[in-house]
Structures are given as C-alpha cells and as structure tokens.
DSSP file (Angstrom, degrees, kcal/mol; ACC not computed):
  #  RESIDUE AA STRUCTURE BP1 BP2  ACC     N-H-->O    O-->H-N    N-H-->O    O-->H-N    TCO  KAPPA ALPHA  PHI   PSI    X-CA   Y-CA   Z-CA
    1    1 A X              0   0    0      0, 0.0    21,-0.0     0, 0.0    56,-0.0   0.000 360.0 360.0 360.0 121.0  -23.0   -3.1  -11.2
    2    2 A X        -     0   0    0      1,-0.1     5,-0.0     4,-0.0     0, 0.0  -0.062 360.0-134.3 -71.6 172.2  -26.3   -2.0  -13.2
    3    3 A X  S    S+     0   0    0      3,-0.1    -1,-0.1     2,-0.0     4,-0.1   0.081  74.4 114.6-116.1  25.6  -27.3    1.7  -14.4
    4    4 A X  S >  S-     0   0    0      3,-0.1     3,-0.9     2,-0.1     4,-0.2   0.611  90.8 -31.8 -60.5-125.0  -30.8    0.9  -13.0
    5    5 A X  G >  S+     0   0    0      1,-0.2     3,-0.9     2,-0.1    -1,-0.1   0.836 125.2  79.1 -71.6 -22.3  -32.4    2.7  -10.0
    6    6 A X  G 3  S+     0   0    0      1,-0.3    -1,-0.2     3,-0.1    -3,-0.1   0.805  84.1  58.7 -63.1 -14.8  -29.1    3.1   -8.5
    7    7 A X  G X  S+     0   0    0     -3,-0.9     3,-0.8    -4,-0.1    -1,-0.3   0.785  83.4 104.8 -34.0 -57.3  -28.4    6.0  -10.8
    8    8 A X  T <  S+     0   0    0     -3,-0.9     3,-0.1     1,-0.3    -4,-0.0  -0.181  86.7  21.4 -28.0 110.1  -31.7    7.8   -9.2
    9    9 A X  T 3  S+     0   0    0      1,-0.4    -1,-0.3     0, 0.0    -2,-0.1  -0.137  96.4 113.2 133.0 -31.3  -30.4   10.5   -6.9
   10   10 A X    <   -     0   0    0     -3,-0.8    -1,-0.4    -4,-0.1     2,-0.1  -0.073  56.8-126.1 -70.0 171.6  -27.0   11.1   -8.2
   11   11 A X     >  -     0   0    0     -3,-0.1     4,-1.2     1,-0.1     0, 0.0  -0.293  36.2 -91.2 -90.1-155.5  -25.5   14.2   -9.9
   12   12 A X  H  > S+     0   0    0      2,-0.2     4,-2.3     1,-0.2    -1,-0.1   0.850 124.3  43.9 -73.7 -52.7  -23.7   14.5  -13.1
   13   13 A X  H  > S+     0   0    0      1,-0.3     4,-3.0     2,-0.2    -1,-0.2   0.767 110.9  52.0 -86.3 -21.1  -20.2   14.0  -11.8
   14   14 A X  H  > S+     0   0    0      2,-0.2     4,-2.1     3,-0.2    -1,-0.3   0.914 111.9  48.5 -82.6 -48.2  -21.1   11.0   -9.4
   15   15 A X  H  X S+     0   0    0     -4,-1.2     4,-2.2     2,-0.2    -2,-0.2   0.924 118.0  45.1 -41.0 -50.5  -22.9    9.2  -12.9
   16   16 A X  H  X S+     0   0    0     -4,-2.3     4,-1.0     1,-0.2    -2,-0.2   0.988 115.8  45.8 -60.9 -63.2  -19.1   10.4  -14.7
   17   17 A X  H  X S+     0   0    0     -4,-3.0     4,-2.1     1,-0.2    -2,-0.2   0.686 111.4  53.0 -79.0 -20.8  -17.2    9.0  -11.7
   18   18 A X  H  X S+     0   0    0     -4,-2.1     4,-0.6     2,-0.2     5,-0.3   0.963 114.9  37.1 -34.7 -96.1  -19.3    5.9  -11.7
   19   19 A X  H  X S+     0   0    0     -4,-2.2     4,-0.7     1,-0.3    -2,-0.2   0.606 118.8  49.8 -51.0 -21.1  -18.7    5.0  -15.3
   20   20 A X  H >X S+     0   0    0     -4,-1.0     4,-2.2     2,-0.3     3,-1.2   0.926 114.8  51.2 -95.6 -63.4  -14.8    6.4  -14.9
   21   21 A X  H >X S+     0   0    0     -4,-2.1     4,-0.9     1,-0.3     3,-0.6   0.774 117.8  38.4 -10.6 -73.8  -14.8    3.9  -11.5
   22   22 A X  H 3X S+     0   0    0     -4,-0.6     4,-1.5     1,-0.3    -1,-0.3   0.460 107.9  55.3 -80.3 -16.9  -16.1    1.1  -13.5
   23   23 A X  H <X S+     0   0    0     -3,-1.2     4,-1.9    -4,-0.7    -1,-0.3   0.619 111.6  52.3-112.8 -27.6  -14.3    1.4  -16.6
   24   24 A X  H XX>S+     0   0    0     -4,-2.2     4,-1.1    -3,-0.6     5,-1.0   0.995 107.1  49.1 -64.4 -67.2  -11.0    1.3  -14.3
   25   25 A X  H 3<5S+     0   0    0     -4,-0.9     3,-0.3     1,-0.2    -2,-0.2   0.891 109.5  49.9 -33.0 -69.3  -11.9   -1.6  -12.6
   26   26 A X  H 3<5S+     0   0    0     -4,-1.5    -1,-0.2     1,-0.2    -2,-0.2   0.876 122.1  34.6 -12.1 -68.1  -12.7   -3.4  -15.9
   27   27 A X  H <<5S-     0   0    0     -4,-1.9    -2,-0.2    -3,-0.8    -1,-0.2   0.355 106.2-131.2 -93.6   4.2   -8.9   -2.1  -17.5
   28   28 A X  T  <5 +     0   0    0     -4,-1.1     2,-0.2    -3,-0.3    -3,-0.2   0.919  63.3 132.4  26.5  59.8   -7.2   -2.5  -13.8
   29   29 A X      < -     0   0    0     -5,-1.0     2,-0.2     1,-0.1    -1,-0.1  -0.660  63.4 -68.5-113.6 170.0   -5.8    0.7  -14.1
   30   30 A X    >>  -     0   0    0     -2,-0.2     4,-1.6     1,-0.1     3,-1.3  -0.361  26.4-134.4 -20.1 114.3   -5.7    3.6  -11.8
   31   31 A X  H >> S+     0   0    0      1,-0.3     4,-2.2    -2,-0.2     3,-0.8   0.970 112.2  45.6 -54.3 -44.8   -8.7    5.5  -10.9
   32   32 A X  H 3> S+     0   0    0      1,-0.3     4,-2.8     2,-0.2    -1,-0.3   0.711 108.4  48.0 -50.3 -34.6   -6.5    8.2  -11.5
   33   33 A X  H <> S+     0   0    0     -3,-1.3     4,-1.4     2,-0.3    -1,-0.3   0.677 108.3  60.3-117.2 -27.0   -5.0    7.3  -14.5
   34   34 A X  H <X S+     0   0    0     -4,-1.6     4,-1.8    -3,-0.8     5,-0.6   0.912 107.8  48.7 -55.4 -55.9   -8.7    6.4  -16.0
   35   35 A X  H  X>S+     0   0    0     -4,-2.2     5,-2.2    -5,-0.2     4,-1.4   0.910 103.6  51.9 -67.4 -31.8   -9.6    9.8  -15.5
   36   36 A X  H ><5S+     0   0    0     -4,-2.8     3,-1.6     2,-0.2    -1,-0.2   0.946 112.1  52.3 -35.0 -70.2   -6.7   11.5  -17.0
   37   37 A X  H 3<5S+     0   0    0     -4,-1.4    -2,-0.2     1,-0.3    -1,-0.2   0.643 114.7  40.6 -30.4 -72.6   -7.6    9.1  -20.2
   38   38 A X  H 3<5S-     0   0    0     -4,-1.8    -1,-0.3     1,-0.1    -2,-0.2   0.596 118.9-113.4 -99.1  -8.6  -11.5   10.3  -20.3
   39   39 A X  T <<5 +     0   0    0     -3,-1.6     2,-0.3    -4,-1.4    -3,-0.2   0.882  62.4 148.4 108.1  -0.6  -10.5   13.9  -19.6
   40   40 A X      < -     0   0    0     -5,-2.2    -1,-0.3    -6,-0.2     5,-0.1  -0.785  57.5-100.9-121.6 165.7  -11.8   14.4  -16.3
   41   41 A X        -     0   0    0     -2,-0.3     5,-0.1     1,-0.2    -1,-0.1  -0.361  31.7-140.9 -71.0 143.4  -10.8   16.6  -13.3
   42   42 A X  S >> S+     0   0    0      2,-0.2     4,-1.7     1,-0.1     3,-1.0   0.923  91.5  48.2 -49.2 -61.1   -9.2   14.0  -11.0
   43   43 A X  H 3> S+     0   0    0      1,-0.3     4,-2.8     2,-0.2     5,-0.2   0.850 111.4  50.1 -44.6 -42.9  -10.8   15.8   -7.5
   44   44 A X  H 34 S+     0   0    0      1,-0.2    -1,-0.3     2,-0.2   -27,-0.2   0.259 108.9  43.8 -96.5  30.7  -13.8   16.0   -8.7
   45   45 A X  H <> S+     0   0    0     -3,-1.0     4,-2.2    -5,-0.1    -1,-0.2   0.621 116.5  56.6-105.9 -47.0  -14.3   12.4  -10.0
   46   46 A X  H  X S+     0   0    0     -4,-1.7     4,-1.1     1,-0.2    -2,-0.2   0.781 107.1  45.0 -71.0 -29.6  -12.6   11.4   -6.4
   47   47 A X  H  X S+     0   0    0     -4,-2.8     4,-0.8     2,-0.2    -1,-0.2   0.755 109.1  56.7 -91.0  -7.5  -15.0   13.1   -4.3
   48   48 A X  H >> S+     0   0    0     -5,-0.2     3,-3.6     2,-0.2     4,-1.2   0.997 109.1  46.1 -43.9 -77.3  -17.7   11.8   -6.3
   49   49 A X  H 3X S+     0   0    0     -4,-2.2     4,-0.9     1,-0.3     5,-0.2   0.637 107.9  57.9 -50.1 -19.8  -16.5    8.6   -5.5
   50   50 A X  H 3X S+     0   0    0     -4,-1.1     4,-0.7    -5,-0.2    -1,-0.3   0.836 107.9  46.0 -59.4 -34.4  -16.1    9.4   -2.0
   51   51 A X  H <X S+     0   0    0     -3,-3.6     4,-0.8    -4,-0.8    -2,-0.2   0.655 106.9  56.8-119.3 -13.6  -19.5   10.3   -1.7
   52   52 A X  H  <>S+     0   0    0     -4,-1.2     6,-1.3     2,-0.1     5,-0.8   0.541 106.0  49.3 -67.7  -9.3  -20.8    7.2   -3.5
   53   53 A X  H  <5S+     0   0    0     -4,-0.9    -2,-0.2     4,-0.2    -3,-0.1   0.435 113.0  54.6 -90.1 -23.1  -18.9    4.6   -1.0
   54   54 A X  H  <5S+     0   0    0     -4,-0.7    -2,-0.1    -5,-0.2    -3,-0.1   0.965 112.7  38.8 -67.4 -35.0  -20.8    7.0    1.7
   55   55 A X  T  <5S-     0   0    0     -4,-0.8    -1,-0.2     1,-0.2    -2,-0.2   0.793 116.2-115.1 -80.2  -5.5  -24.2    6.4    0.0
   56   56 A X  T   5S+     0   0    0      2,-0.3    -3,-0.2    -4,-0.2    -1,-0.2   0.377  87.5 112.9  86.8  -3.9  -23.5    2.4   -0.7
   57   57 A X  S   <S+     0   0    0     -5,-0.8     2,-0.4     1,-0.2    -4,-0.2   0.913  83.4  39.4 -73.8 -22.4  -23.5    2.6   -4.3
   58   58 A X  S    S-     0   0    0     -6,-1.3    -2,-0.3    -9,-0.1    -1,-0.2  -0.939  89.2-109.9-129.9 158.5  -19.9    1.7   -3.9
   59   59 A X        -     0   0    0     -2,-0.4    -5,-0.1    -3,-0.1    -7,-0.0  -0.276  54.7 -81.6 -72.2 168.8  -17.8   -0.7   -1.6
   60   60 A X        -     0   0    0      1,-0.1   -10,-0.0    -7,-0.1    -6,-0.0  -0.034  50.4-106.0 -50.1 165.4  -15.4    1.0    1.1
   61   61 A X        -     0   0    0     -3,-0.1     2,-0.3   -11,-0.0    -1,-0.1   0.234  33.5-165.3 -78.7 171.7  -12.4    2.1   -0.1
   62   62 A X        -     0   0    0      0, 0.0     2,-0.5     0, 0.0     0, 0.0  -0.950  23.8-126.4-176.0 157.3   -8.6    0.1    0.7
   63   63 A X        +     0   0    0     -2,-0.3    -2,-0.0     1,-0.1     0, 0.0  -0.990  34.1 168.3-113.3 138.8   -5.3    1.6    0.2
   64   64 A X        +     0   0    0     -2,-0.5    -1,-0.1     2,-0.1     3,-0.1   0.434  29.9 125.9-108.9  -8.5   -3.1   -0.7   -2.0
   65   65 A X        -     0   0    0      1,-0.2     2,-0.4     2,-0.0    -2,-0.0  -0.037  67.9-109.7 -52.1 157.3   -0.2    1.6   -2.9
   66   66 A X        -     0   0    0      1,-0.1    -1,-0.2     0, 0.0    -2,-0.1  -0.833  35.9 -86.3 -78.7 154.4    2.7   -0.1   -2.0
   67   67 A X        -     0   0    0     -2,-0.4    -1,-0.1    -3,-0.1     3,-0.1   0.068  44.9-164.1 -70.1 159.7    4.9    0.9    0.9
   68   68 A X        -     0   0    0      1,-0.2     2,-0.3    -3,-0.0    -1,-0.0   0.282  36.3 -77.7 -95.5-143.6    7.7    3.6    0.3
   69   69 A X  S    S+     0   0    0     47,-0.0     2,-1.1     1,-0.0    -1,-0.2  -0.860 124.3  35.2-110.8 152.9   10.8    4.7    2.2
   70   70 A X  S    S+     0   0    0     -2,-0.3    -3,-0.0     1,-0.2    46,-0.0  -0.044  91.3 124.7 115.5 -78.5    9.5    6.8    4.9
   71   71 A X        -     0   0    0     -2,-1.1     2,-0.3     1,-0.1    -1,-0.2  -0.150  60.8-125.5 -34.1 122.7    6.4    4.7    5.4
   72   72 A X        -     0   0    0     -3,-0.1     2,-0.5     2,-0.0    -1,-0.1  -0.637  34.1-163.0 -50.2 132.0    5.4    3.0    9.0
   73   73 A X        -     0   0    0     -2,-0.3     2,-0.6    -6,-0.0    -1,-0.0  -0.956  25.6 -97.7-123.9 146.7    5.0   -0.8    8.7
   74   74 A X        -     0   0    0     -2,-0.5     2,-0.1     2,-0.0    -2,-0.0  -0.415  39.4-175.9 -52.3  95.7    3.4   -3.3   10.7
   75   75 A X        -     0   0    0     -2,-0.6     2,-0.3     2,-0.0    -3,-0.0  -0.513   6.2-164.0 -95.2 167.1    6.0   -5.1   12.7
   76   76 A X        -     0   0    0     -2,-0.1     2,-0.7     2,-0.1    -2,-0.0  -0.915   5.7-155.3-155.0 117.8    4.8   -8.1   14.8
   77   77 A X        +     0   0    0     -2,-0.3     2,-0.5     0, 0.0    -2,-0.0  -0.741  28.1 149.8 -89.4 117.7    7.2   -9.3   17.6
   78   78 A X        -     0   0    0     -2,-0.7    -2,-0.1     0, 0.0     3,-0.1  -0.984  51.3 -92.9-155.7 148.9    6.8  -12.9   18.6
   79   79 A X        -     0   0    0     -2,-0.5     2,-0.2     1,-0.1     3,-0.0  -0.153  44.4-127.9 -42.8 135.1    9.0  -15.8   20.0
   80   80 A X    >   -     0   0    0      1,-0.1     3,-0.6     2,-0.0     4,-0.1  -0.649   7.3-136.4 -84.3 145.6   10.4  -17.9   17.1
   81   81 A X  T 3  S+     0   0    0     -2,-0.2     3,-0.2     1,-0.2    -1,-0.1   0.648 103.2  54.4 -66.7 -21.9    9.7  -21.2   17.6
   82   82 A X  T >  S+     0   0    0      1,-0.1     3,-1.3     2,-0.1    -1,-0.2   0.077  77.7 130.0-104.1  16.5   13.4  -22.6   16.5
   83   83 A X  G X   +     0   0    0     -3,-0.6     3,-1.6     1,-0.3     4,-0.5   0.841  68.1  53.2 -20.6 -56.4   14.7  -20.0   19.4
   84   84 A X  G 3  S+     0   0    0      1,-0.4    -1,-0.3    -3,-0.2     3,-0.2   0.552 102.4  52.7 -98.0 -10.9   16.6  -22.5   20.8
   85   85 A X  G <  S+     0   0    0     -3,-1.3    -1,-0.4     1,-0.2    -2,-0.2  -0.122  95.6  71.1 -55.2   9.3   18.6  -23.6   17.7
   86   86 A X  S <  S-     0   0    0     -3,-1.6     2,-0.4     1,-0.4    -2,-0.2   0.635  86.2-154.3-106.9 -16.1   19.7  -20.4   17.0
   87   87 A X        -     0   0    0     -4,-0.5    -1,-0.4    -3,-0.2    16,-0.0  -0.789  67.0  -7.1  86.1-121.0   21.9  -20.3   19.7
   88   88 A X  S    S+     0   0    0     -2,-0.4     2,-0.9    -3,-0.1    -1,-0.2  -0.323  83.4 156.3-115.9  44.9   22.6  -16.4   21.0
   89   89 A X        -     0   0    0     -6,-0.2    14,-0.2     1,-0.1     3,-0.2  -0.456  20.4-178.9 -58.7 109.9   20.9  -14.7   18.1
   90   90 A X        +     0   0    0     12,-1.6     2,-0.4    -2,-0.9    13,-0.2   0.957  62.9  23.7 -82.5 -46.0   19.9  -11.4   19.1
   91   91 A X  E     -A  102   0A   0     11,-0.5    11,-1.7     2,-0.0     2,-0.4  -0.980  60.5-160.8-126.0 127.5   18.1  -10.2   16.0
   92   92 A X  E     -A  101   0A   0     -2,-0.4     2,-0.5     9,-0.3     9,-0.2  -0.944   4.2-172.5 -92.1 121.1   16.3  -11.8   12.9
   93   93 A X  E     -A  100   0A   0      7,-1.5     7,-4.2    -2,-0.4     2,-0.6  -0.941   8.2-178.9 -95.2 102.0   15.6  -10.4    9.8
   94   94 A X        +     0   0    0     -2,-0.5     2,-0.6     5,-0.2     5,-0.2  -0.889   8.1 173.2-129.8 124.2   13.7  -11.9    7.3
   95   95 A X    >   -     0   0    0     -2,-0.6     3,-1.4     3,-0.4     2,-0.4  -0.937  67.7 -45.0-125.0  74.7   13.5   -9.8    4.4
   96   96 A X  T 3  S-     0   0    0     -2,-0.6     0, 0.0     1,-0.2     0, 0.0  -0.614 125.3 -24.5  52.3-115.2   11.7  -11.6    1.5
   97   97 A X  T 3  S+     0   0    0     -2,-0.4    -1,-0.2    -3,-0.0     2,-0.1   0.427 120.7 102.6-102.1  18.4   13.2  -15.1    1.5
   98   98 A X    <   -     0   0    0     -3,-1.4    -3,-0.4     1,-0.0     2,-0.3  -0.546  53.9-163.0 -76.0 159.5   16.4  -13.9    3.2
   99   99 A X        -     0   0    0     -5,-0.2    -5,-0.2    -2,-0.1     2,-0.1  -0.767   6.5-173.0-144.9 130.2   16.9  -14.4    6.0
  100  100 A X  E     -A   93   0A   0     -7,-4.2    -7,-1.5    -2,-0.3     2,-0.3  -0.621  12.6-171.0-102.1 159.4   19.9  -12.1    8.1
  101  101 A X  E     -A   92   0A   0     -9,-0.2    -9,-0.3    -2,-0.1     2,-0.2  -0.963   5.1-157.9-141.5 157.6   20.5  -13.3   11.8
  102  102 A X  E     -A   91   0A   0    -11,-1.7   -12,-1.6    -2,-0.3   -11,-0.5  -0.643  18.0-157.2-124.7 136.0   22.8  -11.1   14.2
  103  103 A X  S    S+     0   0    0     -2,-0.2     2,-0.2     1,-0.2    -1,-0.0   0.352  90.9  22.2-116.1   9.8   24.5  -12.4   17.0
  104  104 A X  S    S-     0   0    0    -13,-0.1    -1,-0.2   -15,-0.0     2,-0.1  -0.952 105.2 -83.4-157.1 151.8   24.5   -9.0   18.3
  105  105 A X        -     0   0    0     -2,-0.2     2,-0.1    -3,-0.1    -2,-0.0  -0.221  54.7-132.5 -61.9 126.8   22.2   -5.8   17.4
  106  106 A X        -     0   0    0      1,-0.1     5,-0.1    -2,-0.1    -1,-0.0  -0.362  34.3 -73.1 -82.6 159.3   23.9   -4.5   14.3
  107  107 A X     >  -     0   0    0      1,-0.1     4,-1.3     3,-0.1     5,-0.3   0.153  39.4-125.7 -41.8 140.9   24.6   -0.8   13.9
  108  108 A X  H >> S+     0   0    0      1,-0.2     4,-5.1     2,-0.2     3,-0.7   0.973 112.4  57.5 -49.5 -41.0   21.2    2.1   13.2
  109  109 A X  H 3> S+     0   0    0      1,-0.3     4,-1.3     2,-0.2    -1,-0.2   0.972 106.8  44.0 -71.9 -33.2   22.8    3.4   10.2
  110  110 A X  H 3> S+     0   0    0      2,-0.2     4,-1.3    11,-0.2    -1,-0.3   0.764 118.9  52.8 -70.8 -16.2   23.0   -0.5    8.1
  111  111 A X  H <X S+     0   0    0     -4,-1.3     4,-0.9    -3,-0.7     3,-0.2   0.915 106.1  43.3 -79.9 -51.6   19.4   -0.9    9.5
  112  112 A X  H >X S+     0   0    0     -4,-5.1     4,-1.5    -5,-0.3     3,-1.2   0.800 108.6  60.4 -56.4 -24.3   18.4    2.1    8.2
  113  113 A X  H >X S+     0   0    0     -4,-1.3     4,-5.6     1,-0.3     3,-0.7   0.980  97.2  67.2 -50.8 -68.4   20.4    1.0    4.7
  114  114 A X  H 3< S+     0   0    0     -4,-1.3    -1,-0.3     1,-0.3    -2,-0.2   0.721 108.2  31.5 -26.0 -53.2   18.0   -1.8    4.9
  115  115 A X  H << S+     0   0    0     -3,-1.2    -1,-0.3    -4,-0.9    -2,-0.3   0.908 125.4  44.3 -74.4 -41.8   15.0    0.7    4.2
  116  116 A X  H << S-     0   0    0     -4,-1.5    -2,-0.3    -3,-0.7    -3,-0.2   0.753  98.8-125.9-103.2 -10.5   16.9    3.1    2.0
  117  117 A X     <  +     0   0    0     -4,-5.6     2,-2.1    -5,-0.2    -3,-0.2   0.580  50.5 166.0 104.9   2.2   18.7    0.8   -0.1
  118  118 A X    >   -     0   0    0     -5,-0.5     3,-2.2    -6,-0.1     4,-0.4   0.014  14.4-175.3 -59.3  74.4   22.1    2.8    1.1
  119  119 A X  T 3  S+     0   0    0     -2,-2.1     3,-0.2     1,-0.3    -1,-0.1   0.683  77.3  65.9 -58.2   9.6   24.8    0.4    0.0
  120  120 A X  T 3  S+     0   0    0      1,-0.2    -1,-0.3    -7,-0.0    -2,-0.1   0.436  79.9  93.5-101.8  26.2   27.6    2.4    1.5
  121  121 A X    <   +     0   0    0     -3,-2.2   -11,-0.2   -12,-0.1    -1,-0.2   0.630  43.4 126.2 -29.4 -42.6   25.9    1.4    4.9
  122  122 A X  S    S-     0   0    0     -4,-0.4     2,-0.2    -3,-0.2   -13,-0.0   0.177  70.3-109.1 -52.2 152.9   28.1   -1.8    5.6
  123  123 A X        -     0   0    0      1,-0.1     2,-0.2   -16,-0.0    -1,-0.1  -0.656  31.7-103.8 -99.0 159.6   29.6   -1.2    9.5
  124  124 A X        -     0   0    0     -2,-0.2     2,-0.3     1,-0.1    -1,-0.1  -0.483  31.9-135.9-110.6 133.0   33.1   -0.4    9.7
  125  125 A X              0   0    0     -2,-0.2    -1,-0.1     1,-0.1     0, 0.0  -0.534 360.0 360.0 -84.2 149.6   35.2   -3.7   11.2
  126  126 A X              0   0    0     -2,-0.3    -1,-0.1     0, 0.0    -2,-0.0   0.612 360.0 360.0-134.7 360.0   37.8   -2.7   13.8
C-alpha cells in the first residue's frame, strides 16, 4: 500500500493506525499487540482502522481468532455416503482425524466433555 494521495483526507490517528496496520501485517503479529509495541492506545488505533475499511483505504475486516469453549460453530448435517456400511450407527463424530461412531446417542454430559476437555465425563457402565 503507498503513502501517496491515499493519505489526503485522513487524521493523525488514521495515518498512526495505517502505519501500526501495516507494520503488523509485515511482522504477522497482532494488531493489538503492534500497538502495545509502538505505544499507542489500542481503541483509538482500532477505530481508526474501522473507519479506514469504511473509507476503502483498507480491505474489510475477517475474524480469525480461533474458536473457544462457549463458542457456536458451524455444524453441517448431511447423509454420509458409506451410511450403509456402518450398519446402525446413530451418531458420528469426526473430530480431527478421529473419528468416534455411536451405535446409540451417547450421554449430554461426555458430549459436552468433548467441548470442555472434561475427562471425568466417561458415562457410567451399568
């Protein structure tokens, strides 16, 4: 991105959060974590940058964070194709390259483990 005419127009703090932007991008750090470094207030560097993705000097925004405990995620239900080789699987889980499959739906509280990482979760045998 050049410091030409796109500069024209801005204030002070939208020129700082520009150079703080770019100087992140560059070290593929935090925006945040840039401004701490140079010293500047975090809010106001971020509504700068807010209000330079309004004007076009910069592209839209994306959230990368990764998800937390807590979080909603995108689930997407669709017929498996190998249905009929699983025999009477009720539920699948594929969980990085695991994959768990259930021949009946397993208890709330071990799903929920599944999010919170609870290892005394395991359901009780009878």
């Amino acid at each position: 991105m050049s410091n030409d005419g796109n500069e024209r127009g801005m204030t002070a703090n939208q020129r700082a959060a520009l150079a703080c932007y770019q100087r992140a991008q560059e070290r593929g750090v935090a925006l945040s974590a840039q401004a701490r470094e140079q010293g500047l207030n975090q809010r106001v560097v971020y509504d700068a940058v807010a209000a330079l993705r309004r004007k076009g000097v910069l592209p839209p925004g994306t959230r990368s964070r990764p998800a937390r405990a807590g979080d909603f995620l995108a689930v997407r239900v669709a017929p498996s194709a190998d249905a009929p080789m699983l025999g009477m699987s009720v539920c699948r889980l594929r969980i990085g390259a695991v994959l768990i499959e259930c021949s009946q739906w397993p208890p709330a509280p071990w799903l929920a483990s599944l999010i919170t990482g609870d290892a005394d979760a395991a359901p009780e045998r009878g």
